[in-house]
C-alpha positions as CSV (number, residue, x, y, z in Angstrom):
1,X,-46.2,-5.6,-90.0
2,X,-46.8,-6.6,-93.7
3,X,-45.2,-9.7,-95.4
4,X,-44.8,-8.6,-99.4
5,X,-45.0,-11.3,-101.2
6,X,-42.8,-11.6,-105.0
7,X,-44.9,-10.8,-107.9
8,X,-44.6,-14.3,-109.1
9,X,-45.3,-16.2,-105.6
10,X,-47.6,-19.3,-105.7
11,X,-50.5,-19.7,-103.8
12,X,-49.2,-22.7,-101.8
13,X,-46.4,-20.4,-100.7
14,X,-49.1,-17.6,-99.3
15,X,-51.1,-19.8,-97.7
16,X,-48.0,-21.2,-96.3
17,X,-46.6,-17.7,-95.3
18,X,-50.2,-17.0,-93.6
19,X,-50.0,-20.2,-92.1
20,X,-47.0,-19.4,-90.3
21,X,-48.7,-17.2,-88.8
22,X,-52.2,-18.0,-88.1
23,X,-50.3,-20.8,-86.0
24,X,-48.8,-17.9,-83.7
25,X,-52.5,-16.5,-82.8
26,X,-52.1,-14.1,-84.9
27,X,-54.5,-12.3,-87.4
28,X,-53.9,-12.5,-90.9
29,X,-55.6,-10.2,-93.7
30,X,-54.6,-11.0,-96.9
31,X,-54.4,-8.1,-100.1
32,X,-54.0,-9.7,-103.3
33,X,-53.1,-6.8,-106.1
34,X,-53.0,-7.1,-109.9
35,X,-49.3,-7.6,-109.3
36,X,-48.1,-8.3,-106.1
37,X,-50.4,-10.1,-102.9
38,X,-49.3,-8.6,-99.2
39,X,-50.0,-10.4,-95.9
40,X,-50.7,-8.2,-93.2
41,X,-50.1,-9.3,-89.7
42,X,-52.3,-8.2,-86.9
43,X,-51.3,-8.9,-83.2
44,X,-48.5,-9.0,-81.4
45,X,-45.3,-9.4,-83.7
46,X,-42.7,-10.1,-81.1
47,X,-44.5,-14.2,-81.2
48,X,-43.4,-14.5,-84.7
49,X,-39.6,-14.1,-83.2
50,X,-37.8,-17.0,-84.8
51,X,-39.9,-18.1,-87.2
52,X,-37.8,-17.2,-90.4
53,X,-40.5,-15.6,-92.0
54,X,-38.7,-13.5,-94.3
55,X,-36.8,-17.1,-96.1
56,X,-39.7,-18.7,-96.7
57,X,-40.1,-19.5,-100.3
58,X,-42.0,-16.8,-102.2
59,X,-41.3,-13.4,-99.5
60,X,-40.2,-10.3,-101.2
61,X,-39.6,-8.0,-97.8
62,X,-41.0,-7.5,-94.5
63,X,-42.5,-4.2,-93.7
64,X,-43.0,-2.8,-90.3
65,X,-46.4,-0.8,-89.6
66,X,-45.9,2.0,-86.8
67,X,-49.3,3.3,-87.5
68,X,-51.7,2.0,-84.4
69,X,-54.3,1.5,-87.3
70,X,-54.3,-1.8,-89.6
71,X,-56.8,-3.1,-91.6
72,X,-58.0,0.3,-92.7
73,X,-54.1,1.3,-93.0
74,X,-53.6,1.3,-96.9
75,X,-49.6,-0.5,-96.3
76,X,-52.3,-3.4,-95.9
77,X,-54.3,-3.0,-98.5
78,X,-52.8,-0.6,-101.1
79,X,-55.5,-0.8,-103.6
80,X,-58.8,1.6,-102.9
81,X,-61.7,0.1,-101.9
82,X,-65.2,0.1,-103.4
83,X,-67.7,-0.3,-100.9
84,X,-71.1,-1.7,-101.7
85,X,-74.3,-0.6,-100.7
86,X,-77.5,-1.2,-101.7
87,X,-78.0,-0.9,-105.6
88,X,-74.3,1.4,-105.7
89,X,-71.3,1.6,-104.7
90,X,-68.8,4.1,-103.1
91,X,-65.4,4.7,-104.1
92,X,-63.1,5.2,-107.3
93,X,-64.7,6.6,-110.2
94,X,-67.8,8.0,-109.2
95,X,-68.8,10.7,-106.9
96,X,-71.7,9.4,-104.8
97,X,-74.6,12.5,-103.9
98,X,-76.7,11.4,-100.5
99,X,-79.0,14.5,-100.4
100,X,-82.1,15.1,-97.8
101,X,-83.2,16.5,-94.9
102,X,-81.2,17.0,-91.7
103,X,-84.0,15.9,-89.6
104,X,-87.5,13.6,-90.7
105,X,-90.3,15.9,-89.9
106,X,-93.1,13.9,-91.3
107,X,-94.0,11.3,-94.4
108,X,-95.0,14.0,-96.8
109,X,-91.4,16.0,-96.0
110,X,-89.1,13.3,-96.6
111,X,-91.3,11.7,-99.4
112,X,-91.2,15.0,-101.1
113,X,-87.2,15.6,-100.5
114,X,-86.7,12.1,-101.6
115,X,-88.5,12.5,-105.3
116,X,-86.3,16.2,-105.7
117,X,-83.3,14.7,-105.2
118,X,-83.9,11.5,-107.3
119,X,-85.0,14.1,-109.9
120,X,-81.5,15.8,-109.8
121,X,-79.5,12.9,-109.6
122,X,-79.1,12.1,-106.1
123,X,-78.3,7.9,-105.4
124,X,-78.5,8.0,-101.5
125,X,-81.3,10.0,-99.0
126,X,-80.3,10.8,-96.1
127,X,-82.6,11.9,-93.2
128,X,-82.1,12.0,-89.3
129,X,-84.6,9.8,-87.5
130,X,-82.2,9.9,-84.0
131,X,-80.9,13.6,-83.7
132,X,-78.3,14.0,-80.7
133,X,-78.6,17.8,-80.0
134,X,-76.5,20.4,-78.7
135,X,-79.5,21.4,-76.4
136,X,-81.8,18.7,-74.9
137,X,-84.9,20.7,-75.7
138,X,-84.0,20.7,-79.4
139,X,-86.3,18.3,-81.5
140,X,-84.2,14.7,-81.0
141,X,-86.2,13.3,-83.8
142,X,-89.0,11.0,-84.9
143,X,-87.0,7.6,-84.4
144,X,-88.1,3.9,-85.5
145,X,-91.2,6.0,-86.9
146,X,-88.9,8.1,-89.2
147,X,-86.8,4.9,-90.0
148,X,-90.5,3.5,-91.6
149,X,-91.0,6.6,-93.5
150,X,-87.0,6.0,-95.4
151,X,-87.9,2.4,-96.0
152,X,-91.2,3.6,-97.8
153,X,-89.3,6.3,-99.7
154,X,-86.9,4.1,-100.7
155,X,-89.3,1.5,-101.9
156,X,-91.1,4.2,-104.2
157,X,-87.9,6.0,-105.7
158,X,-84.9,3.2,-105.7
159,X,-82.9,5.7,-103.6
160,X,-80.2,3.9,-101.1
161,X,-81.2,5.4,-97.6
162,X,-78.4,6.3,-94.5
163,X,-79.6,7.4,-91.6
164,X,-77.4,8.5,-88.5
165,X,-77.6,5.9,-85.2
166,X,-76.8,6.9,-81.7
167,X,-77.2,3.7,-79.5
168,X,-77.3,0.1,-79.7
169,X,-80.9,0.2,-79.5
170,X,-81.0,2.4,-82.7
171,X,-78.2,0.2,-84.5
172,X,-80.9,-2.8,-83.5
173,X,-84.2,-0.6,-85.0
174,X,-82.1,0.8,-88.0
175,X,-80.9,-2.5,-89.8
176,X,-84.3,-3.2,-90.6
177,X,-84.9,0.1,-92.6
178,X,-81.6,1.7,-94.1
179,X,-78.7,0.6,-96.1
180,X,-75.9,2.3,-94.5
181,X,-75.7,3.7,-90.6
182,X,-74.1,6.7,-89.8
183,X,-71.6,7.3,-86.9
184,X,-72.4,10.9,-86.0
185,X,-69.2,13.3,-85.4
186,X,-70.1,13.8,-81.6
187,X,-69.7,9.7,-81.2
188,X,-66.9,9.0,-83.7
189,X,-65.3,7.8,-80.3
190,X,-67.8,6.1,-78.7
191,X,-66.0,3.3,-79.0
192,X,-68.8,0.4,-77.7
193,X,-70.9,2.3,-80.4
194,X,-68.3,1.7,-83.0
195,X,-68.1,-2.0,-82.4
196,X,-71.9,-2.5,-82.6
197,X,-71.8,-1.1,-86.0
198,X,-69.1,-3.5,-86.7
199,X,-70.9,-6.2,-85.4
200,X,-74.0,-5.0,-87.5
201,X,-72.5,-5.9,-90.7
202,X,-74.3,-2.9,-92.4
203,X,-72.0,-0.6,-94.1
204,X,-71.2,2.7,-92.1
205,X,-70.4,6.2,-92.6
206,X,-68.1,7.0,-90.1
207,X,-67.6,10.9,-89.6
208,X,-64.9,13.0,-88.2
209,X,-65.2,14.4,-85.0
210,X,-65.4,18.0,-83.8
211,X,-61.6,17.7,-82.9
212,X,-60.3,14.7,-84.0
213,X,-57.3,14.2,-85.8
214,X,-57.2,12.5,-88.8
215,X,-55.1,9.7,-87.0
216,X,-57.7,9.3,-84.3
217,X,-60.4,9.2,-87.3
218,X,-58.5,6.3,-88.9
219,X,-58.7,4.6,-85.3
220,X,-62.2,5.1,-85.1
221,X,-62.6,3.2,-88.1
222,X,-60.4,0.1,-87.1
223,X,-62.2,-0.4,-84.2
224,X,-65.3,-0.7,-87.1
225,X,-63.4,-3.2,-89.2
226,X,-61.7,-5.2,-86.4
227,X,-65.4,-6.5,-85.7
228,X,-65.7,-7.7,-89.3
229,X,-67.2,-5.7,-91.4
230,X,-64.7,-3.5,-93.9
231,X,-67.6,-0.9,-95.7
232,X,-66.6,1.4,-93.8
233,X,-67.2,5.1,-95.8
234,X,-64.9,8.5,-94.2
235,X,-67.0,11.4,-94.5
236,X,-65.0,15.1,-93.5
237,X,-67.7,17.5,-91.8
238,X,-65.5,20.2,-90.5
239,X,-63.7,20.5,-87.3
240,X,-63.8,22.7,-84.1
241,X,-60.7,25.9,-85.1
242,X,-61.0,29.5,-83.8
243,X,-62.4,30.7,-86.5
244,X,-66.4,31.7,-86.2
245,X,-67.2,33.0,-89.5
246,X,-68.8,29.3,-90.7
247,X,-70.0,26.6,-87.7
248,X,-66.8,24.8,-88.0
249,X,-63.7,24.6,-90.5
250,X,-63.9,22.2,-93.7
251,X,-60.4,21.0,-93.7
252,X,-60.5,20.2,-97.7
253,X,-56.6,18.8,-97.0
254,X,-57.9,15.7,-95.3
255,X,-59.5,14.4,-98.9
256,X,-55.8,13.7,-100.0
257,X,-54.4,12.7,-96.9
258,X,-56.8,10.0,-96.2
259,X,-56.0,9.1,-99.5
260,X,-52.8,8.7,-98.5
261,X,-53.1,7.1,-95.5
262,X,-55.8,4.6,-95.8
263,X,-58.0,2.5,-98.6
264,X,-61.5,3.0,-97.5
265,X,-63.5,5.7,-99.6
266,X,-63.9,9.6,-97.9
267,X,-66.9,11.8,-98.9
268,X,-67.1,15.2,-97.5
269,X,-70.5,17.3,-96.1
270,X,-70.0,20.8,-96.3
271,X,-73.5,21.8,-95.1
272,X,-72.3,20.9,-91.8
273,X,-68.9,22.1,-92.7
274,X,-70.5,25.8,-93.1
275,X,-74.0,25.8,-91.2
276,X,-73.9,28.6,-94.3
277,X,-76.2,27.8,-97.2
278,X,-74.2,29.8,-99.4
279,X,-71.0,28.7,-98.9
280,X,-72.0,24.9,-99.7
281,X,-71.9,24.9,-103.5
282,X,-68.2,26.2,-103.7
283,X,-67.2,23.8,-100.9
284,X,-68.9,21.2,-102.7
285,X,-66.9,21.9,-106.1
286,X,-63.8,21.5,-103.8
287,X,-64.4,18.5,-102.5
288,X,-65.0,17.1,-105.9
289,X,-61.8,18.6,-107.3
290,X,-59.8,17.6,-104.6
291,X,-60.6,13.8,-104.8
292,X,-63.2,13.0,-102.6
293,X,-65.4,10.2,-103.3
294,X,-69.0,11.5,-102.9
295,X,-70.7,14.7,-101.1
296,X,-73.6,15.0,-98.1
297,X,-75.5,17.8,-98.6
298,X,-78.7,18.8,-96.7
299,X,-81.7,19.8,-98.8
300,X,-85.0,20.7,-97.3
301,X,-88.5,21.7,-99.4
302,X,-88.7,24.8,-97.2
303,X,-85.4,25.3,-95.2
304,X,-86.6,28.1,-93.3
305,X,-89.5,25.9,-91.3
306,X,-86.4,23.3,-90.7
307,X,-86.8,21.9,-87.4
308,X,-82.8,21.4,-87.6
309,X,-80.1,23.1,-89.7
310,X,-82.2,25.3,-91.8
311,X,-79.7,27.9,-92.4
312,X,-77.7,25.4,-94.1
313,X,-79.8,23.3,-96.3
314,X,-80.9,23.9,-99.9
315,X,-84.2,23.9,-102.1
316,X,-84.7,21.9,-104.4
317,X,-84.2,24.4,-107.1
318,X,-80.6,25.4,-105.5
319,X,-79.6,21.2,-105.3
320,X,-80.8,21.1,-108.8
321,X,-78.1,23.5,-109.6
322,X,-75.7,22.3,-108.0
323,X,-76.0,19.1,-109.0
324,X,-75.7,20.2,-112.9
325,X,-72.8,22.8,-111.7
326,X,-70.9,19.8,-110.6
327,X,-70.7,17.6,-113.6
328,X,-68.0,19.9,-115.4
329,X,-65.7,19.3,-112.2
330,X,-66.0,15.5,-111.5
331,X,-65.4,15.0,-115.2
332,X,-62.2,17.1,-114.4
333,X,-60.8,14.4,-112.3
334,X,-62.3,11.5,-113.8
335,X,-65.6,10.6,-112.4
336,X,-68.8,9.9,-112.8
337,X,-71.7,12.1,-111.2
């Protein structure tokens, strides 16, 4: 439930609103607007039975909250957040470009990668140093060595650098390297996973699963915050449909329902989207359109020696483009690329 307060309420009678009840066992997350401040009530609400809460001097209205999901619900916080990270930030008014490699081959690659997309305007690399395959045979990647080679890259171009974690063990090796961990879309419910990553206090990308719904996806996420740490970034990668002409199906219509539904910033990847180089640029100019916050998009110096998602990954020349192709659009709706 949500306690709105009245646009002219003190701050003696919030605290003594929240004090109610804090003194129930209850969690309390407070959302102070421009005009109005809400108190959002986590826990059970049936213990607040009796406490008058709704005369207490300076309550608009209480709200109930059917949604399983809280804190990243946007009834509790109705204003959008801007997540920091690093030397940027991630939400309203920009559109934030992480660009690199699907998997870190070697020093030279993502060294290389990292200077091209810096060039074209790029403010996060992104690499795989922990790859969790479809086949077990398929290169898993380079690990705590490739986390060493995104610090360095980092340290010579500025770039912020994210970089995808499997375990605890990599949450533990990656904090030391990167900016921002990645929750991959194969463990967007691996829910111990999710709480490390809370626990971690680094900001996370948290990606939608093959067939997740966006309900479940906002789920995921509370389990993120509920640990403490609120930069938390959606990212939309396409979900499992019947269709088979692209790997899986971009569903553009979860930019505005997120939106909607919750504060936290959503970025979209359409190279995993498609697994079709092609089809990334228009994708890309959709997302940007439709609202989303920032893109993902895999480049690679030479995309057809890719040891992982060749197809779908773009030179340098072709991010270049699309990078300069995008400017009309996020100016369209506002942003800054």
């Amino acid at each position: 439930m949500i306690i709105i307060m009245k646009p002219n309420a003190s701050e003696e009678a919030v605290a003594k609103v929240a004090g109610i009840v804090e003194s129930k066992g209850l969690q309390v997350h407070l959302s102070k607007g421009d005009e109005v401040t809400i108190v959002g009530v986590v826990g059970d609400k049936s213990k607040l039975n009796g406490s008058n809460i709704e005369i207490s001097e300076g309550v608009d209205k209480i709200v109930n909250v059917t949604e399983s999901y809280k804190l990243v619900n946007k009834k509790f916080h109705p204003e959008d957040s801007v997540i920091p990270v690093g030397n940027t930030a991630i939400g309203p008014g920009t559109v934030t470009v992480m660009a690199g490699p699907c998997a870190i081959e070697s020093k030279e690659q993502l060294m290389e990668t990292a200077l091209a997309v810096k060039k074209a305007g790029a403010t996060f690399l992104r690499g795989g140093a922990y790859k969790p395959r479809t086949s077990p045979y398929s290169f898993q990647g380079l690990e705590e060595e490739g986390l060493r080679y995104m610090k360095e890259a980092r340290e010579a171009t500025g770039l912020n650098v994210i970089c995808e974690v499997t375990s605890a063990h990599a949450i533990e090796a990656a904090v030391k390297y990167v900016d921002m961990l990645q929750i991959g879309a194969r463990n967007m419910q691996n829910f111990e996973l999710l709480k490390e990553a809370g626990k971690s206090g680094v900001p996370v990308l948290l990606k939608r699963g093959l067939s997740a719904t966006i309900d479940e996806w906002l789920n995921a996420a509370e389990y993120i915050i509920s640990e403490g740490n609120p930069n938390i970034v959606l990212c939309e990668r396409g979900i499992r449909t019947y269709e088979t002409s692209t790997r899986n199906t971009l569903d553009i219509s979860a930019v505005p329902v997120i939106r909607a539904k919750s504060h936290l910033p959503v970025i979209v990847d359409p190279s995993h989207a498609t697994g079709v180089r092609a089809y990334v640029e228009p994708l890309a100019k959709a997302a940007v359109a439709v609202g989303a916050d920032g893109l993902m998009i895999e480049v690679h110096p030479c995309p057809s020696c890719a040891l992982s998602d060749g197809p779908q990954s773009l030179t340098f020349d072709q991010f270049q483009t699309l990078m300069d192709d995008l400017k009309p659009f996020a100016a369209l709706v506002g942003r800054k690329l």
